[in-house]
Kinemage of the C-alpha trace (Angstrom):
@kinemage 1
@onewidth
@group {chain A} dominant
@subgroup {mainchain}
@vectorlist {calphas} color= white
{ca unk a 1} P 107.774 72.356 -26.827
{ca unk a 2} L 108.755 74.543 -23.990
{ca unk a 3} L 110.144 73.122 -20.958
{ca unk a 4} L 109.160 74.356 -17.664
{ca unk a 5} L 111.603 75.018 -15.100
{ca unk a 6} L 110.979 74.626 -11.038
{ca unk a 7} L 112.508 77.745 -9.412
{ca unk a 8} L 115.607 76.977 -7.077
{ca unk a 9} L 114.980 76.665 -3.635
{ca unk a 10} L 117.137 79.290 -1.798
{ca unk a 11} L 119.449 78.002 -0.072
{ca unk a 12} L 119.056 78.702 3.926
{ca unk a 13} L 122.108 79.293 6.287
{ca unk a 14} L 122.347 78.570 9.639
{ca unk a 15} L 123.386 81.253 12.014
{ca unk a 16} L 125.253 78.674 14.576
{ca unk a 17} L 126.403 76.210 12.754
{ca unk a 18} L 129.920 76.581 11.288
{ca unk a 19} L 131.045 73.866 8.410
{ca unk a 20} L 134.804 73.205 8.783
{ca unk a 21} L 137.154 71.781 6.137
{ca unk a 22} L 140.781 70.433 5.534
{ca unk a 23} L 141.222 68.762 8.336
{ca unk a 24} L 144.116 66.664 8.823
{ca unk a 25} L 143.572 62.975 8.705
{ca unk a 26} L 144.802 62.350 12.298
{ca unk a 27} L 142.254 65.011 13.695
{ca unk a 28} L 140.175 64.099 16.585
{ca unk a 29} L 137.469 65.488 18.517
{ca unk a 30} L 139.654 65.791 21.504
{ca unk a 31} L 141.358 68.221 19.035
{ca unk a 32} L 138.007 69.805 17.733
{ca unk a 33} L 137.724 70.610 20.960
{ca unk a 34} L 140.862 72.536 21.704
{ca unk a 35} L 140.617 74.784 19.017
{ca unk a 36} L 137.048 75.784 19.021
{ca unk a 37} L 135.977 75.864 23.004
{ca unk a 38} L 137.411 78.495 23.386
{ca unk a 39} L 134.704 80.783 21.352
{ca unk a 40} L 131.400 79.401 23.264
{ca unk a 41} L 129.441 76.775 24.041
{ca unk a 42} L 128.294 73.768 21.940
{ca unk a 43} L 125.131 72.286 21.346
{ca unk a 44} L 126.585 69.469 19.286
{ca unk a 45} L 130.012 69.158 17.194
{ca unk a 46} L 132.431 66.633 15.861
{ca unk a 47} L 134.539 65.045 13.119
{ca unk a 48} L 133.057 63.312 9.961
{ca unk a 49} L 134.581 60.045 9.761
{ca unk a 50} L 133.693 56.562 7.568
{ca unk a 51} L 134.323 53.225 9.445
{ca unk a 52} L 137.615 54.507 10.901
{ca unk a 53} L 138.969 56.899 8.375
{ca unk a 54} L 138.558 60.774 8.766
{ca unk a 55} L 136.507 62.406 6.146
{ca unk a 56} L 138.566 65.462 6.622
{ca unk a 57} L 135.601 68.177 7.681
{ca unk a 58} L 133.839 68.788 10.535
{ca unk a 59} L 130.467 70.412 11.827
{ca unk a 60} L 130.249 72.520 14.979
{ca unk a 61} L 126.367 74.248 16.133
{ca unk a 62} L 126.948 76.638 18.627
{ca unk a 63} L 124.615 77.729 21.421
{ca unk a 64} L 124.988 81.441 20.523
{ca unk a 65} L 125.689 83.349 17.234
{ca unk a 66} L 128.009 85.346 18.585
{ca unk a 67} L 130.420 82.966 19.049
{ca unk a 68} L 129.929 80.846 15.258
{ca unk a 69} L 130.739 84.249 13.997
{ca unk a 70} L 133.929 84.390 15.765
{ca unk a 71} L 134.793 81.294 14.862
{ca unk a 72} L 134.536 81.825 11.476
{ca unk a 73} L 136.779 85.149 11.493
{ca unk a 74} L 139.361 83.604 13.954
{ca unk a 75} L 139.841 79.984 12.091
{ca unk a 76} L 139.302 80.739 8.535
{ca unk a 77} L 142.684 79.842 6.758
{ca unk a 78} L 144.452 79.377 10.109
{ca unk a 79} L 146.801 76.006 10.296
{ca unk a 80} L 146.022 73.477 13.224
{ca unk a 81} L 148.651 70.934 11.188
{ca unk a 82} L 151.942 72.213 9.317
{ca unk a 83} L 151.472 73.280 5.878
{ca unk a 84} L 147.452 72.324 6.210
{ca unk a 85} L 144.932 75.677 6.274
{ca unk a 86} L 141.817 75.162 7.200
{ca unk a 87} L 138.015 76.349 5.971
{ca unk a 88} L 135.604 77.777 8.173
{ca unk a 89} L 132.132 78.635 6.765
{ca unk a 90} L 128.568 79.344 7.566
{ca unk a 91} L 127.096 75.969 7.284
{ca unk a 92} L 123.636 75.228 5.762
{ca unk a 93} L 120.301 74.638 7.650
{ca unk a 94} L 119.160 71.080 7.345
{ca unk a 95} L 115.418 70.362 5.521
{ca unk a 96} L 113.495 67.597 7.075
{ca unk a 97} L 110.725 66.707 4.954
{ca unk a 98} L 107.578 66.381 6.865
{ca unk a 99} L 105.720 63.158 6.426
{ca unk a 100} L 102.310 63.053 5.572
{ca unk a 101} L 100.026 61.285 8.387
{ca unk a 102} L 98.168 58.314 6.823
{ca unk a 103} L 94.364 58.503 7.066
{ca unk a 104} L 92.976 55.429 8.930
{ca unk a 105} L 90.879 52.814 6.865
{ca unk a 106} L 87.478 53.487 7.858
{ca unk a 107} L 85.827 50.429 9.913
{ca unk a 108} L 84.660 47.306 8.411
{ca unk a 109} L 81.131 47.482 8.939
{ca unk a 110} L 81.062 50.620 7.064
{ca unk a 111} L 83.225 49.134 3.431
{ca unk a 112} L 80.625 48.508 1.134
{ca unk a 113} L 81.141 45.308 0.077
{ca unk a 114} L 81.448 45.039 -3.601
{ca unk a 115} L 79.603 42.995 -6.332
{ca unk a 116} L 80.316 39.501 -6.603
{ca unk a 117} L 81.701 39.198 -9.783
{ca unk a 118} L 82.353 43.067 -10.417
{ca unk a 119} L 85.877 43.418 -11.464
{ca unk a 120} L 87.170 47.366 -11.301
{ca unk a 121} L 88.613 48.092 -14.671
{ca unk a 122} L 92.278 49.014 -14.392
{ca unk a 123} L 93.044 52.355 -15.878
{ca unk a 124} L 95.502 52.123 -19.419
{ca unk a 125} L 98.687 54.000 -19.117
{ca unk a 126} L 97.934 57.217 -21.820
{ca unk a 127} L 101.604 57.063 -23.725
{ca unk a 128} L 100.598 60.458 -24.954
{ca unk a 129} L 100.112 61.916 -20.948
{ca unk a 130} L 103.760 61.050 -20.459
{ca unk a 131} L 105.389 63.970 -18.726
{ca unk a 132} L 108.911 64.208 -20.412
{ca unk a 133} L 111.757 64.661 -17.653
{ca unk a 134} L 113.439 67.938 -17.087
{ca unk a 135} L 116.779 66.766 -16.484
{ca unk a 136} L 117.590 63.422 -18.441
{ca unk a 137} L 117.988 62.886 -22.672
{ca unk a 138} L 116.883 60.826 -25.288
{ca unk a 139} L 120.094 60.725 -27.814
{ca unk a 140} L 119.449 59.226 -31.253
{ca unk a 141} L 121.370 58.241 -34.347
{ca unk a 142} L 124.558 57.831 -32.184
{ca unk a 143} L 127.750 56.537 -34.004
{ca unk a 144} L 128.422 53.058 -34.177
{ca unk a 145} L 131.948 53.628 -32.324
{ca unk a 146} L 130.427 55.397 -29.764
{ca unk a 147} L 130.729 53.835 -26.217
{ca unk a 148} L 129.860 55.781 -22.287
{ca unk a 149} L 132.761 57.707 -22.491
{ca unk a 150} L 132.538 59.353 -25.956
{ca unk a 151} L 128.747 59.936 -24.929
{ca unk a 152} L 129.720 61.405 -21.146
{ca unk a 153} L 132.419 63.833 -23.123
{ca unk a 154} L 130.434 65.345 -25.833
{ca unk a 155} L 127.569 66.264 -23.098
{ca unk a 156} L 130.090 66.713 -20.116
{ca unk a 157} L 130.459 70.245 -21.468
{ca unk a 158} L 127.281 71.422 -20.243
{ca unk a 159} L 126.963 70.753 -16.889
{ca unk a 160} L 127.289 67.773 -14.013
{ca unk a 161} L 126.503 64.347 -15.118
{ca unk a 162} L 124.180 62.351 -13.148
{ca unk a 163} L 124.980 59.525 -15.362
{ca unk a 164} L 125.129 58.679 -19.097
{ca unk a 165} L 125.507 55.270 -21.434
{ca unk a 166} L 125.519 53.923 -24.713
{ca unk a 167} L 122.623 50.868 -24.841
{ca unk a 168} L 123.256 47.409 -26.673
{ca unk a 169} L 121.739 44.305 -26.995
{ca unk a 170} L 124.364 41.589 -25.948
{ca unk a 171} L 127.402 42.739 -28.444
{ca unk a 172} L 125.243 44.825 -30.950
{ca unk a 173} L 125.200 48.575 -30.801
{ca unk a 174} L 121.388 50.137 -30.670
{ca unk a 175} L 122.518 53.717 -31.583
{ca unk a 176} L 121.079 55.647 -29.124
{ca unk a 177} L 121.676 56.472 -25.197
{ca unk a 178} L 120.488 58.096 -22.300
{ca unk a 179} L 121.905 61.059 -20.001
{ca unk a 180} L 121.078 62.614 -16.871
{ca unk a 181} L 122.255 65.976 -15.530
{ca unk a 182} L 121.704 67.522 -12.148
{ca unk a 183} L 120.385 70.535 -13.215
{ca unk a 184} L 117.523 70.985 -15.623
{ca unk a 185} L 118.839 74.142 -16.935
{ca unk a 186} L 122.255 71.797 -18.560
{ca unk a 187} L 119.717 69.945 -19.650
{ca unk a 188} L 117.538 72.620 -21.769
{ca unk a 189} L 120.779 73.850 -23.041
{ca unk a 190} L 122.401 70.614 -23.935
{ca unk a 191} L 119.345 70.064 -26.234
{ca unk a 192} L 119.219 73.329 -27.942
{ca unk a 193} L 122.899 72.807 -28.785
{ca unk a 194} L 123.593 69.338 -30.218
{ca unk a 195} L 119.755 68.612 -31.603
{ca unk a 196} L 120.425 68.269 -35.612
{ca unk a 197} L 124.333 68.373 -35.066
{ca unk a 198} L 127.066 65.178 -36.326
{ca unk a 199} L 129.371 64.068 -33.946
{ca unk a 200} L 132.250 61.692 -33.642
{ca unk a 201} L 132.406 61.108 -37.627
{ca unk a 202} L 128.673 59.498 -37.755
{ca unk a 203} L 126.803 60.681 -40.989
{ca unk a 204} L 123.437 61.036 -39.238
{ca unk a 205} L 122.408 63.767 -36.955
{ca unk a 206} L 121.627 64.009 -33.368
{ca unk a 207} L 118.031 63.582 -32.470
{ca unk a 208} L 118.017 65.393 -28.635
{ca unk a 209} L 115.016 65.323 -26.867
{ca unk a 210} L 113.653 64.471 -23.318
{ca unk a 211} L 112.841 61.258 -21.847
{ca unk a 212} L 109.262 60.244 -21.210
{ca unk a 213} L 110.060 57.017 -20.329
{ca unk a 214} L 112.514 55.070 -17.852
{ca unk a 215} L 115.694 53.021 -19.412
{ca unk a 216} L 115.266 50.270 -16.525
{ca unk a 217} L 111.490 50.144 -17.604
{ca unk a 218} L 112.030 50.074 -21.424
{ca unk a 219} L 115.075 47.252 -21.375
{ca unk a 220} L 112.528 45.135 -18.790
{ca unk a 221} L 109.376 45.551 -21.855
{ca unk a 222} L 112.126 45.489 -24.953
{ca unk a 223} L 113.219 41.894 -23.249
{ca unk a 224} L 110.025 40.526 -22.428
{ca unk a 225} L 108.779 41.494 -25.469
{ca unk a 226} L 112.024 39.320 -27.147
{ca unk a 227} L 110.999 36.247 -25.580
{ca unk a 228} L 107.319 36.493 -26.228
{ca unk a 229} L 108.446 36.611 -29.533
{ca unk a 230} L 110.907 33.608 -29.606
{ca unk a 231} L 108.153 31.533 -27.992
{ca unk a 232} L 105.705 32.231 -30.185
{ca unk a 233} L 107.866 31.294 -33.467
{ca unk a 234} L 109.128 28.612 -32.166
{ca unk a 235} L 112.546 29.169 -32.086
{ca unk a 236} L 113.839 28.743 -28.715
{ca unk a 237} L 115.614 26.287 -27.843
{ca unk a 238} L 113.901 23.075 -26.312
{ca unk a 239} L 114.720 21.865 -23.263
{ca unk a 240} L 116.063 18.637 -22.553
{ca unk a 241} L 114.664 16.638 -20.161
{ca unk a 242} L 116.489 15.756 -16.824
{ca unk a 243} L 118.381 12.385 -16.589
{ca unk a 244} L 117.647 10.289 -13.389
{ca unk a 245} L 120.276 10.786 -10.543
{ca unk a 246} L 122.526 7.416 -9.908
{ca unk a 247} L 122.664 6.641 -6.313
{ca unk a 248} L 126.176 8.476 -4.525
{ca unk a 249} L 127.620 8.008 -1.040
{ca unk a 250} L 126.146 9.975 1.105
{ca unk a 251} L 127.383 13.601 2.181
{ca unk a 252} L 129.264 14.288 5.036
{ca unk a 253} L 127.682 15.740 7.834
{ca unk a 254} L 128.545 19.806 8.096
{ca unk a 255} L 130.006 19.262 11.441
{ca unk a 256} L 132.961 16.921 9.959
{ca unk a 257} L 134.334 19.327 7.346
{ca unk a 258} L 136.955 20.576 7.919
{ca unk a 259} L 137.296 24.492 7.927
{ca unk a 260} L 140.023 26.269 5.804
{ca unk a 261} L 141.954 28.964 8.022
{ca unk a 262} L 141.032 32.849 7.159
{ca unk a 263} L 143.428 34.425 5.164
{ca unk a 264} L 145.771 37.268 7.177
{ca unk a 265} L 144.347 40.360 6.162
{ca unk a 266} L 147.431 42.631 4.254
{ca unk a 267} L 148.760 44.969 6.741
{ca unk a 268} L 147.564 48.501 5.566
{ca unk a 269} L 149.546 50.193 3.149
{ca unk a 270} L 149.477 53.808 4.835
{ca unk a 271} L 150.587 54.677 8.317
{ca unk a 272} L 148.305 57.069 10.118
{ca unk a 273} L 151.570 57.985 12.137
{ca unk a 274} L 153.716 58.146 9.304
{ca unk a 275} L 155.202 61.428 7.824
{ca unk a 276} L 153.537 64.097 5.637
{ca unk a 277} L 155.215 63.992 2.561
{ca unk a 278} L 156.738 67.444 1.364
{ca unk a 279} L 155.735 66.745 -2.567
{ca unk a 280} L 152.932 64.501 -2.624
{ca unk a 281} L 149.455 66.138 -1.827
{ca unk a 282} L 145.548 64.820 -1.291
{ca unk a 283} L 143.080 66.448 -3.355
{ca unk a 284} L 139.797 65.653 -1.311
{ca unk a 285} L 136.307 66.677 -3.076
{ca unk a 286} L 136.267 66.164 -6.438
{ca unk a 287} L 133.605 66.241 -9.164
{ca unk a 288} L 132.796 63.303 -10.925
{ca unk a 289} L 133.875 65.605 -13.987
{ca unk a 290} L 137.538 65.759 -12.555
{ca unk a 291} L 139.709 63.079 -14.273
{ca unk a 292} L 143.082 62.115 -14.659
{ca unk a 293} L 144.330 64.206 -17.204
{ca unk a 294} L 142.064 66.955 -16.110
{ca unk a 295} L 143.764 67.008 -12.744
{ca unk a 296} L 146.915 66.824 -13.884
{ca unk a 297} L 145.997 69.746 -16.163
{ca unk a 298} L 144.981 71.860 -12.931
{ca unk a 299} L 148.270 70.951 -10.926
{ca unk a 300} L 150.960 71.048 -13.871
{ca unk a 301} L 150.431 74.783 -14.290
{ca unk a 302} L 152.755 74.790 -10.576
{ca unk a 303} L 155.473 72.970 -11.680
{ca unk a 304} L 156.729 69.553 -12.740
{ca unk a 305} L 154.785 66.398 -11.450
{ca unk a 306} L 156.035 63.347 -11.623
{ca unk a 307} L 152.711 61.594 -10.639
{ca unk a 308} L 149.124 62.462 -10.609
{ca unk a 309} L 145.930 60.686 -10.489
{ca unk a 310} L 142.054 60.279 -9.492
{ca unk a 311} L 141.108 57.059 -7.266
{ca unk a 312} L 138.426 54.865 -8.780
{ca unk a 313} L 136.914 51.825 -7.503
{ca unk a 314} L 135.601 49.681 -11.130
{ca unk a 315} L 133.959 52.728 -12.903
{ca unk a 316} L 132.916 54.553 -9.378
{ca unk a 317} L 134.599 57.940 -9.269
{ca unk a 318} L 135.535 58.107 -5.389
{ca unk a 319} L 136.400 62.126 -5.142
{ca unk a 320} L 139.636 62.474 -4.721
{ca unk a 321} L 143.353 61.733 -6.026
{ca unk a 322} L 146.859 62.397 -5.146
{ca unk a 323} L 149.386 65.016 -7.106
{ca unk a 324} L 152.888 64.226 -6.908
{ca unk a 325} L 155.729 67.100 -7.694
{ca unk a 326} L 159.612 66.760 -8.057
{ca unk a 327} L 159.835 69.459 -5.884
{ca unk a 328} L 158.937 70.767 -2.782
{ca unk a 329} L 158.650 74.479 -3.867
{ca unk a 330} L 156.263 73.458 -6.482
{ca unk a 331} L 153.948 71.244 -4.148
{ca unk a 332} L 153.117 74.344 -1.733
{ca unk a 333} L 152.531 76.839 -4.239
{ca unk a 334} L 149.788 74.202 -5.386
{ca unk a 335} L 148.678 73.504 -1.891
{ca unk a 336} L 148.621 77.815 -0.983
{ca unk a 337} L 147.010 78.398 -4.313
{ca unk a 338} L 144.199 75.673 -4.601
{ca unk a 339} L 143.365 74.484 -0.975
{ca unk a 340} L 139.612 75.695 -0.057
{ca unk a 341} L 138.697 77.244 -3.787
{ca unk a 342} L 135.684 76.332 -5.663
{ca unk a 343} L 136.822 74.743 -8.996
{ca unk a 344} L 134.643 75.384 -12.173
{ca unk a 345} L 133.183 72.364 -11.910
{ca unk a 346} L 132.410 72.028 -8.399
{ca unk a 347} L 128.844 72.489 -6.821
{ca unk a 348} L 128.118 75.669 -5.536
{ca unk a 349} L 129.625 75.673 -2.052
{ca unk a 350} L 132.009 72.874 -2.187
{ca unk a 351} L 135.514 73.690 -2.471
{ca unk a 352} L 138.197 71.541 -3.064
{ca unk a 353} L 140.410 70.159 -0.321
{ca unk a 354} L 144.143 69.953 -0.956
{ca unk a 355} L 146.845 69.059 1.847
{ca unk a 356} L 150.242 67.278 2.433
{ca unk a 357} L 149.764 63.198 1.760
{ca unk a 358} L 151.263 60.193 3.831
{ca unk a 359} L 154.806 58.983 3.504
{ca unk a 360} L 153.826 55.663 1.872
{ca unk a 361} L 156.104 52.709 3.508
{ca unk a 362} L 159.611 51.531 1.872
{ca unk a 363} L 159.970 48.306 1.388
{ca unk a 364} L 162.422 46.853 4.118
């Protein structure tokens, strides 16, 4: 069976609006300003930032083309910090879905009121009607060793992961899993490939096909289904019944606790005035593809690192890591050679950022 793919919207790009990357992490507006007045006038512009902390790009919509094309040809690799190039591109026009109006509920005198013990029958889900998702999988016969991150590497290959997991019931292994890619097409291809093949060791083969149905709704039914089960056997557990609470003194009143002190929050451990470091560098932008090792496989080929990894928050990828080289030499080659460039597994359109890290603090 055939999938059908949705042609790719084409991507639209706005003739005044520049998109502007790299940025130090000390830029401000004040200093948006001084490097980009002087090519026209603004309708709107300013740095990204989260909370307090600098995002590291900017977005600037001129009133005139004119001057966003200037802009772009003047500022395009240029250096507002030492040792920190910037990117300047044509930035991407913004869809805003339109919402559909509502149509008013007709008056009440005009509802026909229904029978009095008519009962509209509720229309059966048709299993068969499913429409099988375009971009997620149904992976069968999995290994019994295989956890997420065997799944997310054997599929990885293919394309962006939106996510992917190995499912269990409490400590038992259910030999199959789901996975999700962004694009349909890594989907299709993923499919065709490893349908029918054996993978880490298992003696079965692959059964790859599309999902008709959600995970969240099939674990909610597959658990339900459990307890109807264990109720109708008998074999859950009865309950006890509740002892009778003894009499206790009564509570204090909220008013006469007494409230522990807050904790000092830790001082932070980078200074935004501190030092760029000559042979440490931020690598902003990231793929969720990008690990450890596969970093340090992109920056080793520059020389000898002595440190290198991606920043992760529990499993959360969070997009960028730090590469640390033994010398300086090696550390600017990096930063010339990789700073603004698209990596193989980036999206279309977003490059990489790579700059000159904080001076962490010595210990006094």
């Amino acid at each position: 069976m055939g999938v059908e793919e949705k042609p790719e919207e084409e991507v639209k790009l706005s003739p005044t609006t520049i998109f502007i990357n790299g940025l130090p992490p000390t830029f401000s507006n004040d200093d948006l300003k001084t490097h980009f007045d002087k090519f026209g006038a603004w309708k709107k512009g300013e740095v990204s930032f989260r909370a307090k902390r600098s995002r590291g790009f900017a977005f600037i919509d001129f009133e005139q083309e004119s001057a966003a094309v200037k802009a772009r040809e003047e500022m395009n690799g240029k250096e507002v910090a030492a040792g920190a190039p910037i990117t300047v591109l044509q930035a991407r026009e913004r869809s805003r879905p339109t919402k559909e109006k509502k149509e008013k509920p007709e008056p009440a005198e005009k509802r026909e009121k229904p029978a009095a013990k008519e009962k509209a029958a509720k229309p059966k889900a048709d299993a068969a009607a499913a429409v099988p998702s375009t971009t997620e999988l149904f992976v069968k016969n999995l290994p019994p060793t295989f956890v997420d991150d065997d799944l997310e590497k054997v599929f990885a290959v293919f394309g962006p992961l939106k996510h992917s997991y190995v499912c269990w019931r409490r400590d038992k292994h259910r030999g199959y899993g789901f996975v999700k890619f962004d694009e349909s097409a890594h989907a299709a291809a993923a499919a065709e490939k490893l349908n029918g093949q054996t993978v880490g060791g298992g003696d079965k083969p692959l059964r790859v096909e599309f999902s008709t149905q959600s995970p969240k709704q099939s674990r909610a039914s597959k658990k339900s289904a459990s307890k109807d089960k264990e109720n109708a056997t008998g074999s859950a557990k009865e309950k006890k019944p509740r002892e009778p609470k003894t009499s206790a003194a009564p509570a204090e009143p909220r008013a006469a606790r007494a409230k522990a002190p807050k904790a000092a929050k830790p001082p932070k451990v980078v200074d935004a005035n501190a030092p760029l470091s000559k042979t440490m560098l931020f690598v902003g932008g990231l793929p969720e593809t990008i690990g450890t090792d596969e970093l340090k496989a992109k920056f080793e080929k520059f020389g000898e690192l002595s440190d290198a990894f991606v920043s992760v928050r529990g499993k959360r990828h969070r997009g960028f890591g730090f590469a640390t080289f033994t010398t300086e030499a090696s550390a600017k080659a990096a930063l010339d050679a990789l700073n603004g460039k698209e990596l193989p597994e980036s999206k279309a359109g977003k490059p990489i950022t790579v700059t000159y890290a904080r001076e962490k603090p010595t210990a006094a």
